[in-house]
N, C-alpha and C positions, 0 to 999 in steps of 0.2 A: 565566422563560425559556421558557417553554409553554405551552399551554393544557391539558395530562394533567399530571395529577396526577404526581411522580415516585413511583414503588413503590420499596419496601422495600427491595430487592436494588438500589435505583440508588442509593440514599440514603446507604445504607453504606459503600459506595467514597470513601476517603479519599486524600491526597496526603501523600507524603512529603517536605515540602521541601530537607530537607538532601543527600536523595540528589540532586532537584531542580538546587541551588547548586551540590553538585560536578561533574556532566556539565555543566552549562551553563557552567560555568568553561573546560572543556575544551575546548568547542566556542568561546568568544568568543575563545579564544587565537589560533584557526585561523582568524578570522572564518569559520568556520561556523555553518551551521543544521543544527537536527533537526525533520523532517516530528512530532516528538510533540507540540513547543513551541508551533509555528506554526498546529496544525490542534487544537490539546488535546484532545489524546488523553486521556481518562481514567484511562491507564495507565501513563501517564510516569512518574510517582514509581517505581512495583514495577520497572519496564523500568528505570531509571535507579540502581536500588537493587542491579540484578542485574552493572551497569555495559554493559547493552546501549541503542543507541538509534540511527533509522534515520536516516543522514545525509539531507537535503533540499540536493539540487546545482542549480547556475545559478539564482540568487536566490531570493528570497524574495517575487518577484512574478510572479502566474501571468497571461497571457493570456489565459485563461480567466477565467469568473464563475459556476462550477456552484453554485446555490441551497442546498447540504449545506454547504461548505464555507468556513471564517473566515479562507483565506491572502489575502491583500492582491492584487486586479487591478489591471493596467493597463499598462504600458510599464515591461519591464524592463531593468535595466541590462547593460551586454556581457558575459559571461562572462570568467569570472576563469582566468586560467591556471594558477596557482598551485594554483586547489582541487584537483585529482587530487593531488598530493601530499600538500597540507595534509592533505587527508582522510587518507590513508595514514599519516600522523604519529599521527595523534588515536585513528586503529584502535589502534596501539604502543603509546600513551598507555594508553588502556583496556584492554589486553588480551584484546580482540576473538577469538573463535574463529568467530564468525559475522557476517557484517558485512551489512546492509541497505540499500540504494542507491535514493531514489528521486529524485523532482524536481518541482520546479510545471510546468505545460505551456508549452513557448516556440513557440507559433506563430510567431513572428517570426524564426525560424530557419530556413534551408531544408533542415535534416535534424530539425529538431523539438527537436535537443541530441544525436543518436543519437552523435554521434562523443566529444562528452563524456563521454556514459557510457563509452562504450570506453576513454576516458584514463583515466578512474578506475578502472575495472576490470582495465584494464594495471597500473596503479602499487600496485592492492592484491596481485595476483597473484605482484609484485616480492618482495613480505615473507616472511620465513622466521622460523619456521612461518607459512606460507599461510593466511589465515583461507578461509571459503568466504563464496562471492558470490552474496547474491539480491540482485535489481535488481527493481527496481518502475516500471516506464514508463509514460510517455503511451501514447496511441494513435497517435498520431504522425500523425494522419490517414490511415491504412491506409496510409500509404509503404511497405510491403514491404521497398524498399532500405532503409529508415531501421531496422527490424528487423532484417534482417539484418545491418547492420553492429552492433549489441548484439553480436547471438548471436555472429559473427566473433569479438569478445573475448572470450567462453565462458565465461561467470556457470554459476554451480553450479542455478542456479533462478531462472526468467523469470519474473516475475509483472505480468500488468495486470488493475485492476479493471473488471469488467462494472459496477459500484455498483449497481444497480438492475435493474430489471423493464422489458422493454422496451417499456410501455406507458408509465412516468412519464418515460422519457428528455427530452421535451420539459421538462415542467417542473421535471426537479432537473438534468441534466445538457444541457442544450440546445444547447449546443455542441460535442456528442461525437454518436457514433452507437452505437448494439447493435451494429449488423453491426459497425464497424470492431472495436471488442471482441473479437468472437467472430473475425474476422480475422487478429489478431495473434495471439490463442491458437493457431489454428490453423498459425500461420504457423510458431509455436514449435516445436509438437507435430511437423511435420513436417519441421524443419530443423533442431532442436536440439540432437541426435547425443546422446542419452538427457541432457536436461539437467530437473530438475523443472518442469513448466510449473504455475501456479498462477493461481487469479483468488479473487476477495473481491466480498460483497454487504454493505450495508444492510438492516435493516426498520425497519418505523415511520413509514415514508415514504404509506401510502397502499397499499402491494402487498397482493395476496392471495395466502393459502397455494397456491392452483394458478395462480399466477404463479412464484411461486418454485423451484416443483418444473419449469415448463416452465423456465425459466432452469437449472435443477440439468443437464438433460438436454441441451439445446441445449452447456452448457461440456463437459459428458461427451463430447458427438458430435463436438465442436473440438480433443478431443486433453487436455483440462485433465485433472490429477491430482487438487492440493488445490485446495481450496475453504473459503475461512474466510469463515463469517455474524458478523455480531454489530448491536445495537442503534444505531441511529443516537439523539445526542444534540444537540443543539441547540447548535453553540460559543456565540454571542451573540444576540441580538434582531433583525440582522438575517438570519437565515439562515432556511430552512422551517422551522416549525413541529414537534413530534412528531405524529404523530397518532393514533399509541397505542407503547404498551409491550409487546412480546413477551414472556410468561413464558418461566422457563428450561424447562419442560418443554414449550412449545412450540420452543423451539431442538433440544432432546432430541430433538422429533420431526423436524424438518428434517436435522438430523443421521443420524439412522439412515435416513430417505429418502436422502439422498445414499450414503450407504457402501451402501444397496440397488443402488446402479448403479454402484458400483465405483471411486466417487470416494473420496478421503481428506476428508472433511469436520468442520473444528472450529468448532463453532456457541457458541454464549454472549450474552448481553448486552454483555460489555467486550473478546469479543472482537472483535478487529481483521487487518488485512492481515499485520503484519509483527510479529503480540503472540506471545511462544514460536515465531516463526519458525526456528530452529538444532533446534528437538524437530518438528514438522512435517519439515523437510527431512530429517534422520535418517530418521525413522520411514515415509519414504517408499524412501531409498535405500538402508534397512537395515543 
């Protein structure tokens, strides 16, 4: 799957399949997707063991072709009207105290989905007990209004990922931009009405440690809170390559870099955007 070696600490990471078969059960009823399934996530089994996992909305076909990632491009199908509901069932189903919302990118929309997320995020806020709502967005191509109309629906915590270093954007993300990134952050930060604003990186990608500390600072100056690191892996043979493996005590150290500038930062190899996201959101809003 690589050309490095996998280490010791990746090796280990094992899958639970029956916790696996039960969420996935859940999810085919609804004809939904989970962003853990589609993108394999390494942590689907423990996240699904936990009975948490983050809904993936308006198909399972993204617009996009960023080089990290195994969700299927091309031309996606119309949006489903039924999904803000259905999802809202499948929270009830699980048990959900924290619920995670994202999506593959629909450029082919002239709000990017922004109003979809808002339907979803209406019909979870419906449920009593209320779970809480992060959402995890495109960039939407810096639309602003396409942002604001999220935040209009008023998710407990905004999250979009920077992914990367804004030197490799060409080659892992090349159809997104840094600025528009750090835009939406910003956009959050200051229109939010105290909502968690968050973003998530990769490494292994090719970045250097004073790439990632100039990324740490730039999200800090945008208004971000959290920030979760974690190792990029390889879904299939087509995707980039690794090009090396981060030890955990280099995470360790990226980690205390970030909480030096005042960010909440959770660093790991397996961790991910949306991995113990309900203890991040706490631990921020106390």
């Amino acid at each position: 799957m690589s050309s490095v070696s996998l280490p010791v600490w990746i090796r280990e990471r094992k899958l639970n399949l029956g916790a696996l078969h039960e969420v996935r059960g859940v999810m085919s009823r609804g004809g939904l997707h989970t962003v853990c399934d589609e993108a394999r996530c390494p942590n689907r089994s423990e996240c699904f063991a936990r009975g948490t996992a983050t809904f993936l909305i308006m198909g399972d076909v993204c617009t996009r072709s960023c080089r990290y990632c195994s969700i299927a491009h091309g031309r996606p199908q119309p949006l489903d009207p039924n999904e803000p509901a259905e999802l809202a069932r499948a929270v009830v189903a699980m048990g959900l105290k924290h619920v995670v919302v994202t999506s593959v990118d629909r450029d082919d929309l002239p709000d990017g989905g922004a109003a979809h997320f808002a339907a979803v995020i209406a019909e979870l806020k419906k449920l009593d007990p209320r779970p809480t709502v992060e959402v995890l967005t495109p960039d939407f191509r810096a639309d602003m209004a396409a942002v604001d109309a999220v935040l209009a629906a008023g998710p407990d915590v905004y999250n979009h990922n920077v992914e990367t270093v804004e030197r490799l954007y060409p080659a892992v993300r090349r159809q997104g931009r840094y600025r528009w990134a750090l835009e939406v952050i910003g956009r959050v930060a200051s229109r939010g009405g105290g909502m968690v604003t968050k973003s998530g990186l990769m490494v292994g990608l090719g970045e250097a440690r004073e790439e990632l500390e100039r990324t740490l600072v730039d999200l800090k100056a945008a208004g971000c809170q959290v920030v979760t690191i974690g190792q990029y892996l390889r879904p299939t043979a087509r995707e980039l390559p690794v090009a090396r493996y981060w030890t955990p005590a280099e995470f360790a150290g990226l980690e205390a870099y970030g909480r030096s500038l005042g960010l909440e930062v959770i660093a790991g190899p397996f961790v991910r955007s949306s991995y113990h996201a309900e203890e991040a959101f706490l631990k921020v809003r106390g």
